[in-house]
N, C-alpha and C positions, 0 to 999 in steps of 0.2 A: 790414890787410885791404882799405882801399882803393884801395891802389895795386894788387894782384894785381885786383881788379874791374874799377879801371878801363882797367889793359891788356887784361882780358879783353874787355871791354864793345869796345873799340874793335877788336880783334881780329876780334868777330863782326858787326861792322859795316862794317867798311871793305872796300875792294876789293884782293883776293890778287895777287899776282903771276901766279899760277894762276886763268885764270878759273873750271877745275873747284873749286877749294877751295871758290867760294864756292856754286856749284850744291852740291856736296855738301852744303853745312852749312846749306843751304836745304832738300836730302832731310834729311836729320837730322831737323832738327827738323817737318816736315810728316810726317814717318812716327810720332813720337812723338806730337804734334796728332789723327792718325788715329787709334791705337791707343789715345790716351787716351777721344777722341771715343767710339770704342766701346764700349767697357767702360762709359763711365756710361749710352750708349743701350739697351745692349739687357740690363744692369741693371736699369733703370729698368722694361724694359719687359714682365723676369720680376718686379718685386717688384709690376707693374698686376694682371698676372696671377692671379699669387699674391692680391692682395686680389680681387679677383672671382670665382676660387674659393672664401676664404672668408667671404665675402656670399651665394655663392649655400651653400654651406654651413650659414648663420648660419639661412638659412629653414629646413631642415630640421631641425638638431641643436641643439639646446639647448646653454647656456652651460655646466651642467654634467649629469652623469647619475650616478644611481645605480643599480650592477646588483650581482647577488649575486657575491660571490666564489666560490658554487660552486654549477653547475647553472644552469637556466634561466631560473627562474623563483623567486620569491621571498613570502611574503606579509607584504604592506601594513595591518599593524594597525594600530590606534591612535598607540598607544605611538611604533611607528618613524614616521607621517606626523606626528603632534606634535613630533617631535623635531627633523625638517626643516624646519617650519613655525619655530622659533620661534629656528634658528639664524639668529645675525643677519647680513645680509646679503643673506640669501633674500627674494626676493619674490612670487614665484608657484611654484606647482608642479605636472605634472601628473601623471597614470598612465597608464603605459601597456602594453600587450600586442604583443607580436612573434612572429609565425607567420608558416609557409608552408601556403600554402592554392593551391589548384586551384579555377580561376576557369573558370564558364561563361558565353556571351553568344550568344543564340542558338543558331546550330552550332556558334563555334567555340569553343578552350578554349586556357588557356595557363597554368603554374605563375605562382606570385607571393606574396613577400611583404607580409603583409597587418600594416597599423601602427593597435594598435585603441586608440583616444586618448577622454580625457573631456572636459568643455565649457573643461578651462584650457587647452587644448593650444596653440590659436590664441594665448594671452598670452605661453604659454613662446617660442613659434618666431614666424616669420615666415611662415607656409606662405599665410596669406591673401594674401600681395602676391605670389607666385608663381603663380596662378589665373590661366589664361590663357582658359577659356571657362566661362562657367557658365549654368544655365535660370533663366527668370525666375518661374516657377512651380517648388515644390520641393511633395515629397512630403510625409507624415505625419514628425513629427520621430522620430528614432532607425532612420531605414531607406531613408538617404541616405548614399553614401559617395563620396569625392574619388578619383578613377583617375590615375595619372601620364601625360603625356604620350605617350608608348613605347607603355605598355601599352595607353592604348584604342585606338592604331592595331593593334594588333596583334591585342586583340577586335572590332574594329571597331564599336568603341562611337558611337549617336548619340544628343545629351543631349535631342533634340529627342522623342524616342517615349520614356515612362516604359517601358520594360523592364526586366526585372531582370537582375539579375546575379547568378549563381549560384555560392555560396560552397560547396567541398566540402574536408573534413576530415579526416584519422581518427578513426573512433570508440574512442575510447578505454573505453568501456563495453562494448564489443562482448565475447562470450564466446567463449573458446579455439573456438567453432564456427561460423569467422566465413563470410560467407557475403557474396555481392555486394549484397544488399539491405541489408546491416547494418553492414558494413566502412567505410562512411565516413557521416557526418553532413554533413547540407547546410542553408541557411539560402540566405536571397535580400535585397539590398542593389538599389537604384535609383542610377544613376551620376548625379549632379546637377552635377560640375563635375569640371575639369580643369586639374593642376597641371605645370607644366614647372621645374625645377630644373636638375640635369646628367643625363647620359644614361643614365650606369649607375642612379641613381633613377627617372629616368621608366616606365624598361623593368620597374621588379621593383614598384616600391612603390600599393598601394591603402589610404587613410584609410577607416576607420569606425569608429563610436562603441563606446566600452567594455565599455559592455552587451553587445553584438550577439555580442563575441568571449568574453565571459563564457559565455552563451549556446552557443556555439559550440566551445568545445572545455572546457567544466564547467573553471573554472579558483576558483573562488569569490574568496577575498580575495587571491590570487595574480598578481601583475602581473609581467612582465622586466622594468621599470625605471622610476624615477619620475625624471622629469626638471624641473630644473631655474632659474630665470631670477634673476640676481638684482639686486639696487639698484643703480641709476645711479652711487651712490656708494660702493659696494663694490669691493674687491676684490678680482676672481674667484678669484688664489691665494689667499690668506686665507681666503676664503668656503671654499674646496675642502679646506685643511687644517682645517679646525675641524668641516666633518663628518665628515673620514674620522676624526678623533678623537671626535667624539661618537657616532656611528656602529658602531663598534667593526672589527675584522677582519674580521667575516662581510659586508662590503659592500666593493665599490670605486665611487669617486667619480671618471670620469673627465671634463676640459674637452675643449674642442671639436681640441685638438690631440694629445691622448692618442686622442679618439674615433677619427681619420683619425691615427696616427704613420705608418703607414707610406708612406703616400700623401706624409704631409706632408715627411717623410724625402727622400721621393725627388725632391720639386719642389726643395727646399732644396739637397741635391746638383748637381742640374741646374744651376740657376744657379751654383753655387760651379764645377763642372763648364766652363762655360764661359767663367768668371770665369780658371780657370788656362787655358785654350786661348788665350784672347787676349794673357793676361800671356805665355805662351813665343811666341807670333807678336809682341810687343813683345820680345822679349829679341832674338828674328831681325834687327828692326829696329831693334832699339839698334847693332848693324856698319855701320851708315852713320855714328855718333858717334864708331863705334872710330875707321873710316876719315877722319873729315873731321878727329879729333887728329891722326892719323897724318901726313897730307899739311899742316898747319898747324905741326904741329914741323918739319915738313922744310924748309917754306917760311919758317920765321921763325928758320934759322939765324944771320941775321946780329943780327935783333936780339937772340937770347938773348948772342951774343958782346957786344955792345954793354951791355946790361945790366951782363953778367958785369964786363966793366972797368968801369963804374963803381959797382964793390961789391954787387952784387946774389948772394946765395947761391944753390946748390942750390935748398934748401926754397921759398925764393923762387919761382923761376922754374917749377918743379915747378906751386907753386900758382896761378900766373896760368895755366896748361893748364887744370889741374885745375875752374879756376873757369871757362875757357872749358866744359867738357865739360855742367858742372852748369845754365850759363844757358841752353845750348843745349837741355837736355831742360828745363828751367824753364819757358822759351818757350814749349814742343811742351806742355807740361803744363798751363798755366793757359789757354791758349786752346783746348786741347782740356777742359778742364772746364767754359767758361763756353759752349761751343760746342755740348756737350751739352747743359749745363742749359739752355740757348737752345732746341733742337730738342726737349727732352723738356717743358719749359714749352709749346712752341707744340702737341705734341702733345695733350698733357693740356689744354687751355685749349679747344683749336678741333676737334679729332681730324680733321687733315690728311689722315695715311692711316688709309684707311677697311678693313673684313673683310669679303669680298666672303662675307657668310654667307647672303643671300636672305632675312633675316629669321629665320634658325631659332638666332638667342643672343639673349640680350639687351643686348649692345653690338652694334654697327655700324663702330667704330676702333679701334684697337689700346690698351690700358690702356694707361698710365704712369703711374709711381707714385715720386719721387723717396726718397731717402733718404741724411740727412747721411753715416751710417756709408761708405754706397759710394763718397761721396767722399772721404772718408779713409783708405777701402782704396786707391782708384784711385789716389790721390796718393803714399802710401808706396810703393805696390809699382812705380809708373813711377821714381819719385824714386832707389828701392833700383838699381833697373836703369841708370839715366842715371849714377848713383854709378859702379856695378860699370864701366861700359863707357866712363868716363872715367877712370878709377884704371888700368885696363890697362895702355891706352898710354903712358900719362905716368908711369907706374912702371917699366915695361922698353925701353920704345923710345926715352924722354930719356935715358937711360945708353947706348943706343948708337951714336945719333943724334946727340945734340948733347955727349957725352961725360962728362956729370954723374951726379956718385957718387951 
């Protein structure tokens, strides 16, 4: 093996007969460099992505949830909150209620889902470090509730005047003889702060206390789902298989990527999505490796004869191409991995390029997020390609070319 290396090695170093030989096998390998370059960059900089959706995710949705496997709504007795309490893993829990309620604010009005939470809610989620404006005078406690960003633009909510906000409902007591004055149920909430998350939340979602929705649509010991936070030292699949088995059938426990699949499905796709776009724009660019064997078997006629007399076989000579073809995408390969991890390091460290957002996310540069797996992929699947596009030539064009069986 290192006789075929070192003909190869001196082969892609030395100067051709052909000046183009060697510009070619300069494109070669700088098109393999590029394509590798990319693939870990803008990898990297779906997988930043992907973790800042779910960060800001983690503020809303709890590590795990429990909702009823049938119907809406479920009741929270004893029995079943003991039983989540004491499964181990679990750390905190809370309850909560999910409706759509018709929101009033002065004149104007808007639907929205209303998420009506008790004092553990704050320990389950992270919804407090999402608070982008809050009053520093707050109301009587239990008749204060959190608006999403979206939504109070859209009531034109200000935290500064204690106004209410006017929560309307279906009456569900009402008699077959319903009537405008009886048809819905109304209650009133004080807006005291304001939370920014993602955008499809801001626009639908309003926080208030448990009670208020108790209150408000007669649900008594009946909550949609008790959610869940569990020990640092847990393990959230573990934790999630041990209650859906102590739990029984009539409940499903979903975690935060069952709660978002199909969301999460389709970010996942995306990058794999673009993951093969760039592999077949390197398969494109792998025909400058075809090309630069091509014109280097032609041009190294005499030495294969020279070889050939002194004893050198087929397989031989075969394999000093062969091993050109492989250094060549080798070369294009690890300098395009260290040349990424170079630019997605400086990215991640310094955030060079900035998101021209005006302040409306909460980054300012573009995430990165490295991960050993992509370079693993990135490396086989160039590696398979630099194989395939050096095997070609040196399997049918050295048999007609320089005459070897």
């Amino acid at each position: 093996m290192r006789f075929p290396f070192f003909i190869a090695s001196r082969y892609l170093v030395s100067r051709k007969k052909q000046h183009a030989i060697n510009i070619i096998s300069g494109i070669s390998v700088t098109s393999v460099l590029v394509g590798t370059f990319a693939l870990i960059l803008i990898l990297s900089v779906f997988n930043g992505f992907d973790s800042v959706v779910k960060s800001l995710f983690s503020s809303f949705d709890p590590e795990l949830k429990v909702l009823p496997a049938t119907g809406k709504r479920f009741v929270a007795d004893s029995a079943t909150l003991q039983l989540i309490a004491t499964t181990k893993g679990v750390e905190v829990y809370s309850k909560t209620i999910e409706e759509t309620v018709l929101l009033k604010y002065e004149d104007k009005t808007h639907p929205a889902r209303m998420k009506a939470v008790d004092d553990q809610y704050m320990k389950v989620t992270g919804l407090d470090t999402m608070i982008v404006l809050q009053t520093y005078e707050t109301p009587k406690e239990g008749h204060q509730c959190i608006v999403g960003q979206g939504l109070s633009y859209h009531l034109g909510i200000a935290l500064n005047f204690f106004r209410a906000l006017v929560f309307y409902a279906p009456n569900r007591e009402a008699s077959l003889n319903v009537s405008a004055q009886n048809a819905f149920k109304q209650n009133h909430q004080i807006p005291t702060a304001i939370f920014s998350i993602r955008q499809e939340i801001d626009e639908r979602y309003v926080i208030t206390p448990l009670a208020f929705a108790k209150e408000l649509f007669n649900t008594g010991d009946e909550v949609s789902a008790i959610e869940i936070k569990t020990s640092k030292s847990a393990d959230i699949h573990e934790v999630k298989e041990l209650l859906r088995e102590r739990l029984g059938s009539g409940f499903l426990v979903k975690d935060r990527y069952e709660q978002h699949e199909f969301f999460y499905k389709i970010m996942k796709s995306e990058k794999w999505a673009i993951f093969l776009i760039l592999s077949f724009i390197l398969v494109i660019a792998s025909f400058n490796i075809l090309g630069s064997l091509t014109m280097l078997i032609i041009d190294k006629k005499n030495d294969v004869f020279i070889l050939k007399s002194m004893g050198a076989n087929s397989q031989l000579i075969r394999r000093i191409f062969m091993t050109e073809g492989i250094m060549i995408t080798a070369v294009g390969a690890l300098a395009g991995l260290f040349l990424g991890f170079l630019a997605a390091w400086l990215q991640q460290t310094f955030g060079l390029i900035k998101i021209n957002t005006n302040g409306t996310l909460i980054i300012d540069s573009y995430p990165v997020q490295m991960q050993l797996m992509d370079f693993v992929w990135v490396l086989a699947v160039v590696s398979l390609i630099g194989f395939i596009a050096s095997w070609v030539p040196v399997k049918f064009l050295s048999r007609r070319i320089l005459k070897i069986s």
